[in-house]
Structure formats: C-alpha cells, structure tokens
C-alpha positions in Angstrom: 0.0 0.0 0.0 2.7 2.3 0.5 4.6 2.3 -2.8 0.8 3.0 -4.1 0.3 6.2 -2.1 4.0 6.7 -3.3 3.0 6.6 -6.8 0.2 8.3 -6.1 2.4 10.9 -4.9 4.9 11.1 -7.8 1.5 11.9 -9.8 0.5 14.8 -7.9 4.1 16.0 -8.5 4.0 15.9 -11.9 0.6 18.0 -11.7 -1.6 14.9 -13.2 -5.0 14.9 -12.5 -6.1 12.0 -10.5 -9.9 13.4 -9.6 -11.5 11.2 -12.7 -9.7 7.3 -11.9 -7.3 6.9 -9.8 -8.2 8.2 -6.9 -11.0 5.8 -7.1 -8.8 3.0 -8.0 -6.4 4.1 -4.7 -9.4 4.1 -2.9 -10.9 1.2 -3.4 -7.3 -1.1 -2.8 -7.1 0.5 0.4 -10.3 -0.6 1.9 -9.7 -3.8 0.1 -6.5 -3.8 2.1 -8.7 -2.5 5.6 -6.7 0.6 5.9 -9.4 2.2 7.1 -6.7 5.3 8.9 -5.6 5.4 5.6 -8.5 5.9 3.2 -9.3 8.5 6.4 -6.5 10.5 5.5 -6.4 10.1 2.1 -9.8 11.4 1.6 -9.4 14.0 3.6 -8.2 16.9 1.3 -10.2 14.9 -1.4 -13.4 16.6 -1.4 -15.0 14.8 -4.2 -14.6 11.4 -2.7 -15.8 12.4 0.8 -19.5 11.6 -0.2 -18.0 7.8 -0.6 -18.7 6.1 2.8 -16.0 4.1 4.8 -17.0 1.0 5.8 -16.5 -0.1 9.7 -14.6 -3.2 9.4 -16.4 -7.1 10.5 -14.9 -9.3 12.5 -16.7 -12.6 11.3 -16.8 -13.7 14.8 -17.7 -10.4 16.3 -16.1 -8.2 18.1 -15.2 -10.1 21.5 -12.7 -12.1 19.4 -9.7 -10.8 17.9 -6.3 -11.7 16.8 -5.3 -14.9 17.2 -8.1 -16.1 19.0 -10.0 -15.2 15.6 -7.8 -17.1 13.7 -7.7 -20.4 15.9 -11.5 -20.4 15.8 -11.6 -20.2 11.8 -9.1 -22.7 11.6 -11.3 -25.2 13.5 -14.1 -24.2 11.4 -12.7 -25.6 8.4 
C-alpha cells in the first residue's frame, strides 16, 4: 500500500490529475487492504470522494474475538 500512495504521490508531482480514476482506483485497494486510517486520511483533502462512505470493518466472529483467537477459531471451522 505504501509504494501505491508513493505513486500516487509522484502523480501529484508531476501535476496529473487523479480526480477522474485513480483516486478511485487508490481508494478502493485501500479498503480492500482495511486501511481504514488510511483511506481516512487520504480522503481528507479529497473533497469529491468524501461523499463515498468508509465501511466499519467485520470481524466474522464479532467483536469479543480478535487476533489470534480469531484465527484459531476459523481454523477449527474448516
């Protein structure tokens, strides 16, 4: 994720326009990598992506189990 906000970056730099795509496309890999402080941050001088929500992430076993204890009990699930 970093060397894509690095990129990302080196766009801005060169004065390229990322409004249309790949702020989008930036976006959407970092929820799809739940860095939710991230995609905070990196919408926050973005004002046309603040209409896009952030979503809270799911622990699939809710949220008394975490960490390894999560992990353990997926394991014995399948």
């Amino acid at each position: 994720m970093r060397r894509l906000l690095r990129i990302h970056g080196e766009l801005k730099a060169y004065g390229i326009d990322t409004r249309r795509s790949i702020d989008a496309t930036v976006l959407r890999s970092l929820i799809q990598a739940r860095e939710f402080d991230v995609v905070r941050e990196f919408m926050r001088d973005k004002p046309h992506l603040r209409d896009l929500a952030v979503p809270a992430p799911k622990e699939p076993f809710g949220s008394g189990v975490t960490g390894r204890d999560g992990d353990r009990l997926a394991r014995a699930m399948f």
